[in-house]
Backbone as JSON, one array per atom type, in Angstrom:
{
  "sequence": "XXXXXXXXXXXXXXXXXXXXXXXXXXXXXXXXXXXXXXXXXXXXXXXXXXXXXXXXXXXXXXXXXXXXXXXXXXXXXXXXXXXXXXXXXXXXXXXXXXXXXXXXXXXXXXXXXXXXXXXXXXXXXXXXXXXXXXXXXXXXXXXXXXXXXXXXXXXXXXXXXXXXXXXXXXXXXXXXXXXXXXXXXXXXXXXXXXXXXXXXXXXXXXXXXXXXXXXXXXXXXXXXXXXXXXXXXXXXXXXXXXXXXXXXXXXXXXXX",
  "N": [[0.85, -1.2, 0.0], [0.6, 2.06, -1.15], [1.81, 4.81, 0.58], [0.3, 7.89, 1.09], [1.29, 11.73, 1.66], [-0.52, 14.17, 1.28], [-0.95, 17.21, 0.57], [-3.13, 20.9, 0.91], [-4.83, 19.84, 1.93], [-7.72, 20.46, 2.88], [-8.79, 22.1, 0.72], [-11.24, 21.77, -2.48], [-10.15, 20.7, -4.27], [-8.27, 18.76, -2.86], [-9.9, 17.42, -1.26], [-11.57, 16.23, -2.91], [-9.29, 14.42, -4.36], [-9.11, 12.73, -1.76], [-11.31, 11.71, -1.58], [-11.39, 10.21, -3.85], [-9.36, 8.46, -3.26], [-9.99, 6.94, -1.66], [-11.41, 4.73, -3.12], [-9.58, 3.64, -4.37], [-7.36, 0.61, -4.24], [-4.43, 0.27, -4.01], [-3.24, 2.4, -2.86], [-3.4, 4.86, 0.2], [-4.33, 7.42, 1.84], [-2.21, 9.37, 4.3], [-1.5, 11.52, 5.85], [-2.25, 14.64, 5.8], [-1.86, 17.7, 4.87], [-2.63, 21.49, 5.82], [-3.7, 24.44, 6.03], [-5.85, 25.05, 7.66], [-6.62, 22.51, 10.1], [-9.04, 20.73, 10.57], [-9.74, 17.27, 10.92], [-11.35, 15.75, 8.2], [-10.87, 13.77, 6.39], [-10.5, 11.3, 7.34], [-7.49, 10.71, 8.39], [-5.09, 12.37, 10.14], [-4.33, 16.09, 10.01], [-2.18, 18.67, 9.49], [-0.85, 21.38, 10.07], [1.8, 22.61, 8.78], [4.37, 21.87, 6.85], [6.74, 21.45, 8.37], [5.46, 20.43, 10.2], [4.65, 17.86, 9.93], [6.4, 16.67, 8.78], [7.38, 14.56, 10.59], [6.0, 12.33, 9.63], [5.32, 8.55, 8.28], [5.68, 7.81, 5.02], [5.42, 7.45, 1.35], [5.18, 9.07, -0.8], [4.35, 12.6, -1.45], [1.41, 14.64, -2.59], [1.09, 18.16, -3.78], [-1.54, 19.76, -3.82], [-2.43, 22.68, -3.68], [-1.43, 25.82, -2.33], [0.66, 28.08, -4.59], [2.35, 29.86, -2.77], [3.5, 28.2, -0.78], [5.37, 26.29, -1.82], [7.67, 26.26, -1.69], [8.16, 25.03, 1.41], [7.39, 22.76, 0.7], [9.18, 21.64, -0.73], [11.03, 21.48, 0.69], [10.7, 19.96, 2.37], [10.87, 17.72, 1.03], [13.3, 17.64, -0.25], [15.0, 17.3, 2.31], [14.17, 14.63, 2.76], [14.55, 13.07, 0.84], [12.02, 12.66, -0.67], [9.75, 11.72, -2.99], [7.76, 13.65, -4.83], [4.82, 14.65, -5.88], [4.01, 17.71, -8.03], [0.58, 19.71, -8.14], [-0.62, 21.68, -8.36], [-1.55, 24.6, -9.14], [-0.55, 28.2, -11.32], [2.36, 28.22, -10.92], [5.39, 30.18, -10.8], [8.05, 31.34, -13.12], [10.72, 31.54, -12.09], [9.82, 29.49, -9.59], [8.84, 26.87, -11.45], [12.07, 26.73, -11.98], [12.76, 26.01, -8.87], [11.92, 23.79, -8.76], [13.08, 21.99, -10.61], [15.72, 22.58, -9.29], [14.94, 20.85, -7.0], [14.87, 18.15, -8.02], [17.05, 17.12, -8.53], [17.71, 15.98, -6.06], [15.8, 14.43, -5.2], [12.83, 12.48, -6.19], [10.46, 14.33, -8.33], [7.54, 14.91, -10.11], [5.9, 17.15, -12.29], [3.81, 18.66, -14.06], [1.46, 20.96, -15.72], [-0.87, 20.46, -16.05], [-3.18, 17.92, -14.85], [-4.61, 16.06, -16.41], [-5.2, 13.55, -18.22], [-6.46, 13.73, -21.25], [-5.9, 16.2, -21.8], [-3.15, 16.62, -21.67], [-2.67, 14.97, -23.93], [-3.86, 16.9, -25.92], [-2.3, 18.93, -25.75], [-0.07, 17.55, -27.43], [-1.03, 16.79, -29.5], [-1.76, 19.78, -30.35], [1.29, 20.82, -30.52], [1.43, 18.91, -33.08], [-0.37, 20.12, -35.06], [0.83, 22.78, -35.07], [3.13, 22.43, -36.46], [2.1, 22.05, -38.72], [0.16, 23.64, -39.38], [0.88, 26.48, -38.92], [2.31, 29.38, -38.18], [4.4, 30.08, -40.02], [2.74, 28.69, -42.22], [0.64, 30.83, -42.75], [-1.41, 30.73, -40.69], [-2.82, 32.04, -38.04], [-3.3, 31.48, -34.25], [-4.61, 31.36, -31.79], [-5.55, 30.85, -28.03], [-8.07, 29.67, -26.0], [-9.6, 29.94, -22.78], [-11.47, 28.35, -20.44], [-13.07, 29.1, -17.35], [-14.06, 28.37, -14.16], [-15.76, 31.04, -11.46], [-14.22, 31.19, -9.24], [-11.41, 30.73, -9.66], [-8.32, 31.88, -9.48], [-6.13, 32.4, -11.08], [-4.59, 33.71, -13.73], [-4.22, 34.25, -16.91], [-4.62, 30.68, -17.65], [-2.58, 28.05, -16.06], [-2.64, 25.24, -17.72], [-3.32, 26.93, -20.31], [-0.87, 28.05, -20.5], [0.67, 26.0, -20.92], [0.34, 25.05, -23.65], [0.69, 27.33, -25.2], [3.4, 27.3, -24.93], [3.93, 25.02, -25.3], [2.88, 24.67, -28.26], [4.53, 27.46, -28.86], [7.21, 25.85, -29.32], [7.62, 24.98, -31.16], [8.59, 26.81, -33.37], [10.97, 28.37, -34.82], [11.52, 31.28, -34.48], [10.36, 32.43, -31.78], [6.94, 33.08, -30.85], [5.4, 35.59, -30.27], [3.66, 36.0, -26.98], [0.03, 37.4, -26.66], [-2.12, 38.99, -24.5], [-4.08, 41.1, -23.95], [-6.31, 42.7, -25.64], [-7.5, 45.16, -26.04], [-6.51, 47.59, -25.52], [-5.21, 47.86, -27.67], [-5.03, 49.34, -31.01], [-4.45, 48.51, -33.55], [-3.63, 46.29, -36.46], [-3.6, 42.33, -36.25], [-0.36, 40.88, -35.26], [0.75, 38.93, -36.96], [2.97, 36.98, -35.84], [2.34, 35.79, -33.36], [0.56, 34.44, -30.83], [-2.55, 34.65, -29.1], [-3.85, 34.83, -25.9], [-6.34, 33.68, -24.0], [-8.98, 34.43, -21.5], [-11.83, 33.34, -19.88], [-13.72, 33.57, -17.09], [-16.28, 32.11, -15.39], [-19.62, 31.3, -13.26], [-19.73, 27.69, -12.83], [-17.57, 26.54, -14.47], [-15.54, 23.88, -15.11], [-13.02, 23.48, -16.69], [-11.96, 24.55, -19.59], [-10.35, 23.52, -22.58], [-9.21, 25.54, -25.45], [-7.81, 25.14, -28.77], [-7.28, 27.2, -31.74], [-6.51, 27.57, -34.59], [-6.33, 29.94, -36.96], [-7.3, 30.42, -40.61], [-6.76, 31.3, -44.39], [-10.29, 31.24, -45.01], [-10.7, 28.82, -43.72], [-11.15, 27.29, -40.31], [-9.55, 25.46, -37.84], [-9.41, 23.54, -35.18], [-8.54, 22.57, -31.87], [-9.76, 21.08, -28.94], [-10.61, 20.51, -25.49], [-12.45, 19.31, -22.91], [-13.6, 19.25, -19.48], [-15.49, 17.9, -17.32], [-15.39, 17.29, -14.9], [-14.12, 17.61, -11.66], [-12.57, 15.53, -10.92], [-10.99, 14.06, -12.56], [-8.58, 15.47, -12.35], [-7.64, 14.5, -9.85], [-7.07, 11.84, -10.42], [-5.38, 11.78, -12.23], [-3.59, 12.94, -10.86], [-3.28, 11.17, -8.49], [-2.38, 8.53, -10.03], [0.2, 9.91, -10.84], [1.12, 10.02, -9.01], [1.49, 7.41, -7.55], [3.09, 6.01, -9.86], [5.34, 7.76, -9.31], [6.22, 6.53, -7.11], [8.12, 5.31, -6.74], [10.5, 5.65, -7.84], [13.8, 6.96, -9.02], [15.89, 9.54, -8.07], [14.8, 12.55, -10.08], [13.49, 14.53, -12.37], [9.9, 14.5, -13.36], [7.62, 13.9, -15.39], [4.25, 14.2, -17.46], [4.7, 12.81, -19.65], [6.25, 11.21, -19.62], [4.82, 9.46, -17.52], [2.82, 8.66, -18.95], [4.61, 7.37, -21.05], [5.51, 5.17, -19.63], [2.73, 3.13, -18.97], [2.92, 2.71, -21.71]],
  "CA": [[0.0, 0.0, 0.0], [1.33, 3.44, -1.15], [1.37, 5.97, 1.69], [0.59, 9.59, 0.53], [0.7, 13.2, 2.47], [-1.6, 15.26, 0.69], [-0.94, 18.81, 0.97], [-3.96, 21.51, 0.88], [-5.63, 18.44, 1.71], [-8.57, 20.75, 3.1], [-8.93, 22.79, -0.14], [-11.25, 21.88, -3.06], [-9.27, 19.54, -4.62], [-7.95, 18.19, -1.96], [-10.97, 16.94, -0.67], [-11.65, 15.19, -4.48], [-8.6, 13.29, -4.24], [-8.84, 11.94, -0.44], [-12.66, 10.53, -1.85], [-10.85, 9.04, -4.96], [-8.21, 7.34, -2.95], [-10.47, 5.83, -0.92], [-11.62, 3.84, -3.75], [-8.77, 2.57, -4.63], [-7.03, -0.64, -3.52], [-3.56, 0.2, -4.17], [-2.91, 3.49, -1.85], [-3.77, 5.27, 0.88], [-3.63, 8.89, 2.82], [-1.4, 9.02, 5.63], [-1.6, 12.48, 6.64], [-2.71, 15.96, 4.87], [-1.38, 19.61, 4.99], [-3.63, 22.61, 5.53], [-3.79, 25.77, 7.34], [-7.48, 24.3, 8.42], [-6.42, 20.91, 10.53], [-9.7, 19.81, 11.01], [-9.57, 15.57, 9.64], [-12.62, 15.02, 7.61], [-11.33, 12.3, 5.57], [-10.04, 10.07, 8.43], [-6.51, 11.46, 8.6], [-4.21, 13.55, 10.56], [-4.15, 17.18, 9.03], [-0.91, 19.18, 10.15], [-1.01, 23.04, 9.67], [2.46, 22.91, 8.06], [4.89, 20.7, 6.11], [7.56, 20.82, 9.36], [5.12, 19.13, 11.81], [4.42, 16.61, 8.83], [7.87, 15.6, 8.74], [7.96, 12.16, 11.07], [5.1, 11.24, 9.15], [6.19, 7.73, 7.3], [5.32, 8.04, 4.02], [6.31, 6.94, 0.42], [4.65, 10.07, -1.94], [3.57, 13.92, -1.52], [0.84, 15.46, -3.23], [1.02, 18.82, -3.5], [-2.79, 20.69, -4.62], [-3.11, 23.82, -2.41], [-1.08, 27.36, -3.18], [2.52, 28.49, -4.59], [3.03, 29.96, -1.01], [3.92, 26.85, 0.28], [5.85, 25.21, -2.45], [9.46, 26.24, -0.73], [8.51, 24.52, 2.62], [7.12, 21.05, 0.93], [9.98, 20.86, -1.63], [12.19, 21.5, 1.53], [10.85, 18.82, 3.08], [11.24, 16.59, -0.27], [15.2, 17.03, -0.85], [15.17, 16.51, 3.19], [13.45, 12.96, 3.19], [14.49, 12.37, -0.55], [10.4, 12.2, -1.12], [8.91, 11.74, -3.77], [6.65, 14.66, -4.96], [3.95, 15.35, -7.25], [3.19, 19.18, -7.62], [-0.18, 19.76, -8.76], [-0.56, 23.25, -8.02], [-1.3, 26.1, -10.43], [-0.3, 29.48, -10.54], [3.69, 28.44, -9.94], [5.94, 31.38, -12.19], [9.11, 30.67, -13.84], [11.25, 31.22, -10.93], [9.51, 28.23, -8.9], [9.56, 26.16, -11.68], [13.22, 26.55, -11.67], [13.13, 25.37, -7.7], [11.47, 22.16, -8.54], [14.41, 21.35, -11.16], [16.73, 22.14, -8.69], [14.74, 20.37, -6.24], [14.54, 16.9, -8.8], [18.47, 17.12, -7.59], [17.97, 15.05, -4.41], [14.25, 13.66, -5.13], [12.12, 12.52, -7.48], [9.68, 15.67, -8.63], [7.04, 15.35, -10.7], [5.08, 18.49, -12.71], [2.79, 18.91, -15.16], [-0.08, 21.96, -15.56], [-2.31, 19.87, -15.84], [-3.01, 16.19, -14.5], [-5.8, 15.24, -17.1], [-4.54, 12.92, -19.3], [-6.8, 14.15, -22.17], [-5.63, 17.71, -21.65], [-1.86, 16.44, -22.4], [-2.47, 14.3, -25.2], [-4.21, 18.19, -26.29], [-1.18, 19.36, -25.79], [0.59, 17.0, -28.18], [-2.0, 17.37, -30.93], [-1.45, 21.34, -30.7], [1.94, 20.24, -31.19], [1.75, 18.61, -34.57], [-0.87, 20.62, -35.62], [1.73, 23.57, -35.15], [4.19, 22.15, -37.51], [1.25, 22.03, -40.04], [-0.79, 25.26, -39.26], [1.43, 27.28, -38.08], [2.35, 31.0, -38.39], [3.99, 30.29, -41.44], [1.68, 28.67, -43.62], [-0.84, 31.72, -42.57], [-2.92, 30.82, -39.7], [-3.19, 32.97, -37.2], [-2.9, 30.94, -33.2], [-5.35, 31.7, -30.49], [-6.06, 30.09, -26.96], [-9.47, 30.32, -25.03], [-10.0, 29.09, -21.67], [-12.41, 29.17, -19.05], [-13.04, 28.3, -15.55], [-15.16, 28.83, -12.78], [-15.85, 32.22, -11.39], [-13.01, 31.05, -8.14], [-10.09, 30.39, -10.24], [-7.51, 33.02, -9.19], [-4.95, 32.87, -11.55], [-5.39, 33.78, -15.24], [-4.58, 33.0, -17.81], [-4.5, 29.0, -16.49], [-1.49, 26.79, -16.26], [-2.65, 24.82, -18.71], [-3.28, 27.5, -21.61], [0.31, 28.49, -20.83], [1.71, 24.92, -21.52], [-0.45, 24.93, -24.72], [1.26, 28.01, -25.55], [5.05, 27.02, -24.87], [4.22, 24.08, -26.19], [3.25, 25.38, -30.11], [5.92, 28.2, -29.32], [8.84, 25.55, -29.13], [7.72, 24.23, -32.52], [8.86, 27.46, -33.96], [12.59, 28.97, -34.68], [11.57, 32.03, -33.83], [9.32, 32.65, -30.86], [5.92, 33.8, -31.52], [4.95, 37.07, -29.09], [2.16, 36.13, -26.48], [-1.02, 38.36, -26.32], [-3.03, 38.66, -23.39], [-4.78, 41.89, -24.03], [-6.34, 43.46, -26.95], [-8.7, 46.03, -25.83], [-6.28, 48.6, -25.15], [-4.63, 48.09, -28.64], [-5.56, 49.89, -32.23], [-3.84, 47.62, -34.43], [-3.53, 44.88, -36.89], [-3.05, 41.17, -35.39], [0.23, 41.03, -35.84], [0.8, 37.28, -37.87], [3.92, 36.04, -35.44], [1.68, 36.28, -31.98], [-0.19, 34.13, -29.88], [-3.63, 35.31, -28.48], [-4.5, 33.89, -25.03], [-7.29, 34.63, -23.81], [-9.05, 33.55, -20.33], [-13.03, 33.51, -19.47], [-14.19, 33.61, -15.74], [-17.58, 32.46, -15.21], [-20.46, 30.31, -13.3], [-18.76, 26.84, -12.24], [-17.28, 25.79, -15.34], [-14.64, 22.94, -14.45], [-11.72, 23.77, -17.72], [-12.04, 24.19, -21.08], [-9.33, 24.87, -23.4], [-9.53, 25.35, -27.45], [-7.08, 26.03, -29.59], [-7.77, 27.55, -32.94], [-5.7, 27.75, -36.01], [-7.48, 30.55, -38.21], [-6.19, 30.14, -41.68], [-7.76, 31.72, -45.04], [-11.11, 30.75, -45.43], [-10.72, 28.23, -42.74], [-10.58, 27.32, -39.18], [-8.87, 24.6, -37.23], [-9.93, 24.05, -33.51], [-8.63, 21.42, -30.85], [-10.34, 21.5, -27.55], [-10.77, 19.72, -24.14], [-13.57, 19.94, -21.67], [-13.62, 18.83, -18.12], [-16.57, 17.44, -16.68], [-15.28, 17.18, -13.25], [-12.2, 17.77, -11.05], [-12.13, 13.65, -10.68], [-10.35, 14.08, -13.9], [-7.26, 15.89, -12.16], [-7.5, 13.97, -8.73], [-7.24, 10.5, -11.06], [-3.72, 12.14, -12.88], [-1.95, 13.42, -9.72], [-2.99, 9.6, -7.45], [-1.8, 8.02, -11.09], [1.65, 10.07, -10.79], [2.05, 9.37, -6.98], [1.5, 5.32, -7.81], [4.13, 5.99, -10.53], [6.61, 7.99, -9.07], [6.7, 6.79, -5.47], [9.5, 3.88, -6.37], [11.82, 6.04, -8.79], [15.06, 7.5, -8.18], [15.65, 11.22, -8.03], [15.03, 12.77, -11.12], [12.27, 15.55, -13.1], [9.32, 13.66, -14.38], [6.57, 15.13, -16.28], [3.15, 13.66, -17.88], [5.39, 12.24, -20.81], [7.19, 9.83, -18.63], [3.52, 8.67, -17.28], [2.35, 8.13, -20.45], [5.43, 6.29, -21.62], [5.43, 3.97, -18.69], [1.76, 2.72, -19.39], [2.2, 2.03, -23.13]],
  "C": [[0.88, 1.25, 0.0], [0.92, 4.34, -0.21], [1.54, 7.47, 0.98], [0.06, 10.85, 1.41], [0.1, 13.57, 1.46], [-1.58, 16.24, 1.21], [-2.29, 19.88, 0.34], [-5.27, 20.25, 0.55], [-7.79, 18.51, 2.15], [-9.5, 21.48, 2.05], [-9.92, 21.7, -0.94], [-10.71, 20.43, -3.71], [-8.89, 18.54, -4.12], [-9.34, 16.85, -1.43], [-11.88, 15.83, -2.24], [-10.81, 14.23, -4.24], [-8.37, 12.43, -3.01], [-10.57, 10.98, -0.6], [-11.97, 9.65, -2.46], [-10.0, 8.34, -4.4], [-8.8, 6.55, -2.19], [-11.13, 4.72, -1.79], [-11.14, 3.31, -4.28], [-7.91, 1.66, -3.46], [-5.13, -0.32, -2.78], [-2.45, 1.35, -3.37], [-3.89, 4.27, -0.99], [-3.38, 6.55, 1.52], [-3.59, 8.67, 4.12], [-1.83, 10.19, 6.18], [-1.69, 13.51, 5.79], [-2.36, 17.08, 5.38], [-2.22, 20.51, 5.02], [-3.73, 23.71, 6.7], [-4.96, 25.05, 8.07], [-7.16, 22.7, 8.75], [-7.68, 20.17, 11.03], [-9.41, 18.41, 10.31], [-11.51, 15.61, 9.01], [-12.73, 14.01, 6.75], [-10.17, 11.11, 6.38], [-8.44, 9.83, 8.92], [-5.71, 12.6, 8.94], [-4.25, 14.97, 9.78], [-2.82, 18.27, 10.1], [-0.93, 21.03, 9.48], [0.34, 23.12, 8.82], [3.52, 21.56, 7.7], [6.07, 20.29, 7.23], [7.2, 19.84, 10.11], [4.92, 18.31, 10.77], [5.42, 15.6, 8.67], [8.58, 14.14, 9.51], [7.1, 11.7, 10.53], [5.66, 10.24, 8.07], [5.31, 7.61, 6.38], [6.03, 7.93, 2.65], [6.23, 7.99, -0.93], [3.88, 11.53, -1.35], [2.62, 14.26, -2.38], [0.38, 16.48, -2.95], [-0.3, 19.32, -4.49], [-3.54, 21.97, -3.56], [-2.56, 25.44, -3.16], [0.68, 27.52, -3.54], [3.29, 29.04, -3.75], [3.82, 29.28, -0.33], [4.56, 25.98, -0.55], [7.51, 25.34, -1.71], [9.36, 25.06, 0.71], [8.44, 23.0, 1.91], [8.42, 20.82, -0.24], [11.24, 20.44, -0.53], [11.9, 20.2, 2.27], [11.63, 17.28, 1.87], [12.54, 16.13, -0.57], [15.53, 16.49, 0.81], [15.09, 15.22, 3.35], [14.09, 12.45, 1.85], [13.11, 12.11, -0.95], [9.87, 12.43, -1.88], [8.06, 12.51, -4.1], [6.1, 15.08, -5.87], [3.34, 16.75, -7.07], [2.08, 19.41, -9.11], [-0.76, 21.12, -8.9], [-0.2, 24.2, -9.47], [-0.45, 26.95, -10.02], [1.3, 29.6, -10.6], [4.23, 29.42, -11.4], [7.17, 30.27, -12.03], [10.2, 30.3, -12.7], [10.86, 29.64, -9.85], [9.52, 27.0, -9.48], [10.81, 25.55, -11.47], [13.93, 25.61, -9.96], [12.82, 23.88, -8.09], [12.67, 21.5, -9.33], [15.74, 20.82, -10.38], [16.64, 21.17, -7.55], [14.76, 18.81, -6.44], [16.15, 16.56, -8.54], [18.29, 15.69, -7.03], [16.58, 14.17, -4.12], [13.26, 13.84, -6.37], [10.93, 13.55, -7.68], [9.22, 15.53, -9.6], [5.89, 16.58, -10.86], [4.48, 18.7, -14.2], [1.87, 20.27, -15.08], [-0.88, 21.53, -15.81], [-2.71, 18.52, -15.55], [-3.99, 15.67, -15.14], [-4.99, 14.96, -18.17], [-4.77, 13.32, -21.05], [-6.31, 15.55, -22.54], [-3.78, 17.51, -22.04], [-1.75, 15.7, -23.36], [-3.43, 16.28, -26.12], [-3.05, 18.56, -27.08], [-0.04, 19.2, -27.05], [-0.23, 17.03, -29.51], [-1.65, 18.86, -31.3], [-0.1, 21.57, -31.39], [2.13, 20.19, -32.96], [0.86, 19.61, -35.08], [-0.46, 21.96, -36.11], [2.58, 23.64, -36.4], [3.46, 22.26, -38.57], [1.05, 23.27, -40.51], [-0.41, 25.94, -39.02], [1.62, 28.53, -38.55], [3.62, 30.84, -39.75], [3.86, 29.91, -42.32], [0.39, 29.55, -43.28], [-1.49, 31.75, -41.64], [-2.7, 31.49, -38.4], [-3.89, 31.48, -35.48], [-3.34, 31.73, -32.43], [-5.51, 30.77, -29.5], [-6.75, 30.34, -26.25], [-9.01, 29.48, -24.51], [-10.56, 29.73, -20.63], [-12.15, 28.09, -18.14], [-13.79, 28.75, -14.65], [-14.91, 30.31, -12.07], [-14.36, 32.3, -9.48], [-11.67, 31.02, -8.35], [-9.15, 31.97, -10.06], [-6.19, 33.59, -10.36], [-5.62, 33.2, -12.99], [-4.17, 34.56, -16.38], [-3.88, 31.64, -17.16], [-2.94, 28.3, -17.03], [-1.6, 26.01, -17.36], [-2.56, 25.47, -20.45], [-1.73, 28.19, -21.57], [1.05, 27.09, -21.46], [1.28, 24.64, -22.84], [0.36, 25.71, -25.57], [2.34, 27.54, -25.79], [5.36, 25.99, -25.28], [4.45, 24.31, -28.03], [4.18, 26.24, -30.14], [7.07, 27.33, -29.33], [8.92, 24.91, -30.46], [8.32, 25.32, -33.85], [10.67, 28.36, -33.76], [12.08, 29.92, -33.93], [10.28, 32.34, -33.12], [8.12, 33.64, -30.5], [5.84, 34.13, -29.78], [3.27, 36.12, -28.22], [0.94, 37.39, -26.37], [-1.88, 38.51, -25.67], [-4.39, 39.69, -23.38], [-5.31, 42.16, -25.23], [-7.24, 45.06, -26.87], [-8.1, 47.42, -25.88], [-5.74, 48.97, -26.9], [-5.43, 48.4, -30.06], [-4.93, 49.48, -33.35], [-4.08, 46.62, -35.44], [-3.04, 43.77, -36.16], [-1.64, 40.99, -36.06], [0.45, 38.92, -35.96], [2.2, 36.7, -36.49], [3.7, 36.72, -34.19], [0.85, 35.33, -31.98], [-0.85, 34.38, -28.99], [-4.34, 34.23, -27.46], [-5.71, 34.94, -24.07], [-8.67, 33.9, -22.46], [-10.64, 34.38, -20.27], [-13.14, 32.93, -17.8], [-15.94, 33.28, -15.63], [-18.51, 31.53, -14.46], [-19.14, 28.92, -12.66], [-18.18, 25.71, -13.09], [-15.78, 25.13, -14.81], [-13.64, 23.57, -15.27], [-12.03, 23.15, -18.53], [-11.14, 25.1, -21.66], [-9.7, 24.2, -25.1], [-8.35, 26.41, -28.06], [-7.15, 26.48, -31.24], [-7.07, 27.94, -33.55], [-6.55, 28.35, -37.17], [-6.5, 30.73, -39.54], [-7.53, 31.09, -42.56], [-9.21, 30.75, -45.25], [-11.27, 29.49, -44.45], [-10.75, 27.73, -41.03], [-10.87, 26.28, -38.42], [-8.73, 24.61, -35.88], [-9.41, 22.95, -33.21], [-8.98, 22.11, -29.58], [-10.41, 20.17, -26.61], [-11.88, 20.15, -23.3], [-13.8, 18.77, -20.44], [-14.56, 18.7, -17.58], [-16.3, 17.49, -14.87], [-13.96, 17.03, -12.45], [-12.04, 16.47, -10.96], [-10.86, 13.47, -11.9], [-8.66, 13.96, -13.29], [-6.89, 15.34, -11.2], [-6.65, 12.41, -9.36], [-5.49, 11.0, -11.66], [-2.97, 12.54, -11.56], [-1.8, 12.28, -8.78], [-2.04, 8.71, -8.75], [0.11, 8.34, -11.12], [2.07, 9.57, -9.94], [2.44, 8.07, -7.29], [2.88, 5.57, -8.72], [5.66, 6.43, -10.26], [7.09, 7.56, -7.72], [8.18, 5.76, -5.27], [10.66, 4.65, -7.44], [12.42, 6.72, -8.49], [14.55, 8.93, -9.03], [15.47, 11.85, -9.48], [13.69, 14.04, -11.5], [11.45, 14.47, -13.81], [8.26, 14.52, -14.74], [5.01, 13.43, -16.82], [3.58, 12.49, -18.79], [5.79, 10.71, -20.28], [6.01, 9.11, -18.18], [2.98, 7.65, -18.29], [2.95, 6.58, -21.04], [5.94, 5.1, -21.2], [3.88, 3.08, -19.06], [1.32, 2.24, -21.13], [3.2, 0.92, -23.4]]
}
């Protein structure tokens, strides 16, 4: 049986993936992180990642705020532990910690833990090399989300982004605004573009407008079970591998 802390284990999310683990066979939550220590799903809750630290345990999951990613990675290169960060929101800088943090313990990260939402990813991809800015088409990204979602534009429509930008020599401009601008679109730019509304789970679409044409991939999320099901899936996967950066890819490529 896999033992897993669960960090912002009171949050939202949190509270998704401590149902879903109870229905599986193969792991279990040991103890959960959260400013709010009440237990409501039959485990310890610890206000911070220090008092957490004699807990024995074989996997972290982190789904709470980028506040708190310094203390649980600190615990991670401490213990050598295993850690999946599921957590939006993190900037470039924090990336960078988790790299250095994949050092001394295994660290996986993705923006998004729905499996359908990274095979997206990889479609946007090729469809890049096809459609791309220059045979003409013009590269937009919508996404929405529920009227709680704090960050914006989402983790995921950025990896969407950086994904089709790495398919190109030179690196097409992001665009976040347009309202203020009196312009033509300029052709070597990427228009992201984020809706707030109601309690829509995540939907992203990407659209390749060409002449006379237009070329859409999209994803839609029925229910956070989606993302609870990809970050227990990483834990199970990464809780026996040596120190290293893993990503969705590596999931993937273990299961086929």
């Amino acid at each position: 049986m896999i033992k897993i802390i669960l960090s912002g284990a009171n949050g939202t999310m949190g509270q998704v993936i401590a149902k879903y683990v109870k229905r599986r066979q193969d792991c279990e939550i040991v103890a959960g992180i959260d400013l709010r220590t009440e237990s409501a799903g039959g485990f310890p809750v610890y206000a911070s990642a220090r008092e957490c630290m004699a807990v024995e345990a074989d996997v972290l999951i982190d789904f709470s705020h980028p506040s708190v990613l310094d203390s649980l990675l600190n615990m991670a290169v401490e213990r050598g532990l295993p850690t999946v960060i599921a957590t939006t929101g993190l900037d470039g800088a924090q990336i960078e910690c988790l790299h250095r943090a994949a050092a001394a313990a295994p660290v996986f990260f993705t923006r998004n833990m729905s499996l359908g939402m990274n095979l997206m990813c990889e479609l946007s991809r090729i469809a890049a090399r096809v459609l791309g800015i220059g045979a003409g088409y013009d590269i937009e990204i919508i996404e929405k989300h529920h009227n709680q979602k704090v960050d914006a534009p989402s983790g995921s429509a950025m990896m969407l982004a950086e994904a089709i930008a790495d398919e190109f020599e030179k690196k097409p401009v992001f665009t976040y605004e347009r309202h203020s601008r009196r312009e033509k679109r300029d052709p070597a730019e990427i228009g992201i573009h984020a809706v707030r509304g109601g309690t829509i789970v995540g939907e992203h679409e990407v659209m390749f407008a060409g002449q006379d044409e237009i070329f859409t991939i999209s994803h839609s999320a029925a229910s956070k079970e989606v993302f609870a099901t990809g970050a227990v899936n990483a834990a199970v996967f990464l809780h026996d591998k040596p120190k290293g950066f893993y990503d969705m890819a590596d999931l993937i490529g273990a299961g086929s």
